[in-house]
C-alpha positions in Angstrom: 11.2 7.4 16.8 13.0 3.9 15.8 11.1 1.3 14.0 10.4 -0.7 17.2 8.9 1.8 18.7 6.8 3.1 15.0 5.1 -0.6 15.0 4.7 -0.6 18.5 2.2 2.3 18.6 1.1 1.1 15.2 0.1 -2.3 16.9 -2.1 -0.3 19.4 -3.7 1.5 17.0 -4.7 -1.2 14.9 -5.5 -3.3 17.9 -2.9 -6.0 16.8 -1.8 -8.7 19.4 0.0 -10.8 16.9 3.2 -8.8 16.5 5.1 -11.1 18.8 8.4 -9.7 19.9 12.0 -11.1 19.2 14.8 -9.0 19.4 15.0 -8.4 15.4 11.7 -7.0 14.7 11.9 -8.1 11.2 11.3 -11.5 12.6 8.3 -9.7 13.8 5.2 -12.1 13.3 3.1 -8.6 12.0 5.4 -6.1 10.4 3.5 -3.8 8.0 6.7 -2.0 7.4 8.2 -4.8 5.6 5.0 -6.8 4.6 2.7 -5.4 1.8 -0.4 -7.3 3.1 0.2 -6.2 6.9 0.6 -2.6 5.4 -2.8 -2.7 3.5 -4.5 -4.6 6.6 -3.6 -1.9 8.8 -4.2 1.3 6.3 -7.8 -0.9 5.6 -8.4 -1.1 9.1 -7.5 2.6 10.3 -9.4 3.6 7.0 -6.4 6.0 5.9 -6.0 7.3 2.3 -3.1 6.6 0.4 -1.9 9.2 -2.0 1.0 9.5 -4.5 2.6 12.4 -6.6 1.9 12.4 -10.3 4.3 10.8 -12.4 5.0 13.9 -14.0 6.0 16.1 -10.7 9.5 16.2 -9.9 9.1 15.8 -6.1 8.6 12.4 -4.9 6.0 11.5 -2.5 3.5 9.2 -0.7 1.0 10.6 2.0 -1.0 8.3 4.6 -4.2 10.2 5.6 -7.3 10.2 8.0 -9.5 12.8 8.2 -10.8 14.3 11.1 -14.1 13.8 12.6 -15.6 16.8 14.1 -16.0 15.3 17.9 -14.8 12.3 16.9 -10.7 12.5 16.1 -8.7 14.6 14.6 -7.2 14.8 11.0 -3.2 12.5 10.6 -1.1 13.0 7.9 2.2 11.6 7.0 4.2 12.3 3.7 7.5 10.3 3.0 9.0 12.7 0.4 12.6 10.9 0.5 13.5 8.0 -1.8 14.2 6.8 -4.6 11.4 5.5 -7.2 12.2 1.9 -6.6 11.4 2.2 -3.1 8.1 3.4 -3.5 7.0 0.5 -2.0 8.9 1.2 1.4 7.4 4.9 1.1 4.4 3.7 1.1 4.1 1.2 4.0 6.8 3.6 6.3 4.1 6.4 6.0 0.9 4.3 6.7 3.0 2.8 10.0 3.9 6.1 10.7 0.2 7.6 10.4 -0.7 4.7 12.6 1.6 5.7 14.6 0.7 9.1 14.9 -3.5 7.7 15.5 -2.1 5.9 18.7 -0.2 8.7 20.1 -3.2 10.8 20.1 -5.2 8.0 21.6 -2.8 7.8 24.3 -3.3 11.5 24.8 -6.8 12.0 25.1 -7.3 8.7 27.5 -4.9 10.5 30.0 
């Protein structure tokens, strides 16, 4: 899945109309995977967990979580487990977009 299509679904899930839509998205009036405060906004709003691997572990990694809801929706979780420490920051927003992502895809699929 490109970006485009990552804030896309991220838009729906967060109920966001203000992503406007040039051809370069990071023009994008909402981008959470380039904007801090978008990021936040949308990991506040979906109520996902942000997680991080001790400073001590070798393996680097950032998880965006929701937990399930017995009845209600079921458990997403997205680890970014590639980069380098300076981009920690990138990590960390590409994984809550994706767990967004991943909330509106199993919207779509239990509306149909």
């Amino acid at each position: 899945m490109d970006d485009r299509e990552l804030l896309e679904l991220a838009a729906k899930a967060a109920g966001e109309s203000t992503i406007g839509r040039p051809d370069d998205i990071n023009d994008w009036a909402w981008n959470p995977l380039t904007d801090d405060g978008d990021a936040l906004r949308l990991a506040v709003r979906l109520r996902l967990s942000i997680d991080h691997n001790h400073t001590a572990d070798q393996q680097r990694w950032v998880a965006a979580d929701r937990n399930g809801c017995e009845g209600c929706y079921s458990p997403v979780s997205c680890v970014e487990d590639e980069f380098d420490e300076q981009d920690r920051s990138f990590a960390t927003r590409r994984a809550i977009v994706r767990a967004a992502a991943a909330i509106a895809q199993q919207s779509q699929g239990e509306g149909e």
